[in-house]
N, C-alpha and C positions, 0 to 999 in steps of 0.2 A: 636336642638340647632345648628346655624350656623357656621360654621367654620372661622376661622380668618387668616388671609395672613399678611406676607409684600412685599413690594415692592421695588428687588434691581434694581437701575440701574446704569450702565456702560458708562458713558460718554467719547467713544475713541475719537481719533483725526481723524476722517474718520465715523464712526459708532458707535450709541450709541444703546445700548442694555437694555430691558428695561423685569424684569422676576416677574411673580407672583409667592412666594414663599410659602413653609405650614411652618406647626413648625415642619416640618419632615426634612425638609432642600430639598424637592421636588421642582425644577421651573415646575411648572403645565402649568404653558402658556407663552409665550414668544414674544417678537414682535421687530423689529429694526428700524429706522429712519436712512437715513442723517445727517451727524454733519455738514456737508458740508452749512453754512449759513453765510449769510455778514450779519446779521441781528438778535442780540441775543434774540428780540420779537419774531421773524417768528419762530425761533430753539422752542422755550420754549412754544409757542403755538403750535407746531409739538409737541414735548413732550406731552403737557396736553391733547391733540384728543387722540394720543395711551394709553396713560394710564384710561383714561374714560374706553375707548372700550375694554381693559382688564379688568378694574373693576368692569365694567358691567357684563361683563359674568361670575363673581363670586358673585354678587348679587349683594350688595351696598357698598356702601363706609365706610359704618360701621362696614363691615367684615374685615376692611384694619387694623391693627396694627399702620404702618407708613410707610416711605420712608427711603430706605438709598441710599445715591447717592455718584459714585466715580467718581473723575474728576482729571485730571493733575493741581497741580499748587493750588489746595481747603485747605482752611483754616477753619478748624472746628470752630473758635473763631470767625469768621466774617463771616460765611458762604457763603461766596465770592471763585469763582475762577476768580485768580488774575494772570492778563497778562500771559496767557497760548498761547506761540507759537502757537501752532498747529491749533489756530482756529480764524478764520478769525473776528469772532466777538474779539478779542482781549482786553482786558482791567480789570478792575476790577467790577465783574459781580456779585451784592449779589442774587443770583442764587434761594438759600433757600428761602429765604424772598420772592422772586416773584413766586414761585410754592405752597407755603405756603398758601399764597392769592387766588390763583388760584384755588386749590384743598381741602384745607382747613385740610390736617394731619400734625402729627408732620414730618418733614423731618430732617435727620441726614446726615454732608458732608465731606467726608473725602479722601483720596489720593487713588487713583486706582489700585496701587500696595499695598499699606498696605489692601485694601480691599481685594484684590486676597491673600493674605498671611493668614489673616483670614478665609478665604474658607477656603481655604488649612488646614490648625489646626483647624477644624470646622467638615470638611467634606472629604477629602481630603488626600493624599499620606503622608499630616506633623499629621495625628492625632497622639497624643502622646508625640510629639516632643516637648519641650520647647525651644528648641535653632536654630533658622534655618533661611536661608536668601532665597527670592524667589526673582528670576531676569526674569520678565516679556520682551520678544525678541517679538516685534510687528511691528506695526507700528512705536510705543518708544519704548526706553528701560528705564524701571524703575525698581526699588530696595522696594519690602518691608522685613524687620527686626521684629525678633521675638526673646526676651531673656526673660531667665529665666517665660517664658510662656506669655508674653505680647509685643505688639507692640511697637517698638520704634517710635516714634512722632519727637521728636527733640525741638529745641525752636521752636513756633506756628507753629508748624504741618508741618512745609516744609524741609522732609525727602526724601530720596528714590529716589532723582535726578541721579544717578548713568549712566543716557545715556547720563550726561552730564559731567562726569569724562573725561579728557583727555589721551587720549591712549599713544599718544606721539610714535604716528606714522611717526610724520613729511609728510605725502601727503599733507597737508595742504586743505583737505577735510573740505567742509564748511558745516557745521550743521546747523540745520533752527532756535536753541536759537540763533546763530549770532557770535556764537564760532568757533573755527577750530579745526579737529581731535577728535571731545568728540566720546566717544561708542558709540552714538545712531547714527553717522554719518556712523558708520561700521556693528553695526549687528543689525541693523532694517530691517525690509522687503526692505525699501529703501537703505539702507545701502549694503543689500545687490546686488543691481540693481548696482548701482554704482560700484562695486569693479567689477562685471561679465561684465561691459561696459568696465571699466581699462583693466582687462586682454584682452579683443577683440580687443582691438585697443594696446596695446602693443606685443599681441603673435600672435602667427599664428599658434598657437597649432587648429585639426581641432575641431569642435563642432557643435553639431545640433543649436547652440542657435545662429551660425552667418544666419541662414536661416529666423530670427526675423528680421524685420525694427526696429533698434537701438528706435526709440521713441516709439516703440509699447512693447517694452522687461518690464515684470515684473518678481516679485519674483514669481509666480507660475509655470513662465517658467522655472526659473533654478532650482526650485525645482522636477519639473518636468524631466528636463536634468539630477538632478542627482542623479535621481532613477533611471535613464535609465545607469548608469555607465559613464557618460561624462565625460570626462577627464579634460576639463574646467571648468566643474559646479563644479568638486571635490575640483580642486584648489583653487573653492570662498570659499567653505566652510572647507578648511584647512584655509586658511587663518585667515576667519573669526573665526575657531574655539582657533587658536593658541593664538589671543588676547581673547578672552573669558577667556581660562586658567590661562594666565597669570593675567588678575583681578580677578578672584576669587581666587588666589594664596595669593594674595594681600591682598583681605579683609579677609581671613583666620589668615593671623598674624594678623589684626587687630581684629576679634572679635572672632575664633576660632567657629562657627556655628555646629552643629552635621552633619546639611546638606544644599548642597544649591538644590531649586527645579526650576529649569526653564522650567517655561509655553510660551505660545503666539506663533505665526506659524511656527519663527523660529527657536524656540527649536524643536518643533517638529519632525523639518525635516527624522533622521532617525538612524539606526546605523552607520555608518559611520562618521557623527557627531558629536554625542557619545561619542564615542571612540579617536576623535581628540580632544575633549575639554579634555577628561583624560589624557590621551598624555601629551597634552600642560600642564594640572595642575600640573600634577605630576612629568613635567619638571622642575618648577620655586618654586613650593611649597617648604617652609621650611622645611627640614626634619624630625623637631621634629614633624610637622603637618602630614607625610605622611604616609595615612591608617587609619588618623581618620576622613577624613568628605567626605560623601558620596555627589554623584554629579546625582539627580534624576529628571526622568520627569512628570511632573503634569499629573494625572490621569484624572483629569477635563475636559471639555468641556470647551477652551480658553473664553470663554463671560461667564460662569456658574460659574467658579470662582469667577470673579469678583461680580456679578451679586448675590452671595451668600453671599460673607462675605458684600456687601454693606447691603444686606435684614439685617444680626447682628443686624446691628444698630437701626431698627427699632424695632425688640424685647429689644434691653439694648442699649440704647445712651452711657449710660456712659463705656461703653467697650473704647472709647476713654475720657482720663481723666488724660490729662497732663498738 
């Protein structure tokens, strides 16, 4: 008897990730593309070549369950991802409906943080947890919500914009929605490029990172710097850790979560980190709140996250059902 899969994939804003999954919650095989397209045909026939060539090597397409796909900006009710920033095909994109055709499964399409959130209470450092917020630190930053054991939606599914919260930082730092100040202008990968270029040309504190050509500096350089103890790098990532705290402080009085889980590179980064975002939280947090919600990092593989809780959907569509 042949075995049967689904198929999660991760449509980031840079790289989309695309995993053959079991009913064991295993990604067996895995493969990545380019999101990088002026051309949402060229992108979507890039998609259907990899996923063929994965589903080939699990036999046929009849072993597949379905698709679950996560996107910024996706509406399960129109299966469209609708004017997403981040991608140059920009517009309202009914996505579902042309892969549908294409490959001929059922596909299910929903928010790319609420799909990393369901990993996560799936498979993941949230099993058990009914109550818990995960704040995905990437290339975005996005919010998925989980109460009393199910995903918050919102009206038509467009929830978990949280990189688009304003910090009210006043730098008057411009974010690529077209905003000024939102989170994801400060603790994104890019976000975080920008603050370590701020402090280089404001300080003259010394650092391995001024030996980079300013247009060639990324986040894996200062990531890199501040595992090495740099005295600069630290400073981006105080910074950046003290407004992290201070929003999750925030959404604490508002929803009261058991935990918040941050995944994506720049949660990651290290102890130091860590410890600066408890710091900050447990600076601004309400009192009544402090020592009840834990502040943990996704045990996950940053793409397997996502890339699992999207496959859900191909085993039970209706896990979204708002």
């Amino acid at each position: 008897m042949s075995k049967t899969y689904a198929i999660g994939i991760d449509m980031g804003n840079t790289t989309t990730s695309i995993g053959i999954v079991d009913t064991q919650g295993n990604v067996i095989n895995k493969s990545s593309i380019s999101s990088d397209y002026q051309n949402i045909t060229e992108y979507i026939d890039a998609i259907y070549d990899h996923l063929s060539a994965l589903i080939a090597q699990q036999g046929e397409v009849k072993n597949i369950k379905g698709i679950g796909l996560a996107s910024s900006e996706s509406n399960y009710f129109t299966g469209c991802v609708e004017f997403a920033p981040d991608h140059k095909w920009n517009g309202n994109t009914p996505i579902t409906q042309i892969l549908t055709k294409k490959l001929h499964l059922p596909i299910t399409l929903t928010n790319n943080a609420n799909a990393a959130a369901m990993g996560e209470m799936e498979y993941g450092i949230a099993q058990g947890m009914k109550d818990f917020i995960l704040l995905s630190l990437d290339n975005e930053v996005s919010r998925g919500t989980v109460a009393n054991g199910e995903i918050v939606y919102g009206h038509k599914i467009f929830t978990g914009k949280s990189g688009h919260i304003n910090v009210h930082n006043d730098r008057g730092r411009a974010c690529k929605c077209g905003k000024k100040d939102c989170l994801e202008a400060y603790c994104s990968t890019d976000g975080i490029v920008a603050t370590t270029l701020e402090l280089l040309a404001s300080s003259k504190e010394d650092s391995i990172l001024r030996n980079i050509p300013q247009n060639e500096l990324a986040f894996e350089n200062v990531y890199e710097a501040l595992l090495k103890e740099d005295k600069l790098a630290k400073e981006v990532y105080h910074f950046t850790a003290d407004l992290l705290g201070q929003l999750l402080s925030d959404l604490v009085a508002y929803s009261s979560p058991k935990a918040f889980i941050l995944s994506g590179k720049v949660a990651k980064s290290n102890e130091f980190f860590r410890q600066a975002i408890n710091e900050s939280f447990e600076a601004n947090v309400l009192k009544i709140y402090s020592g009840k919600t834990k502040i943990l990092t996704s045990n996950i593989e940053d793409s397997d996250a996502v890339i699992l809780g999207a496959s859900l959907l191909a085993w039970n569509p209706k896990l979204i059902d708002a």
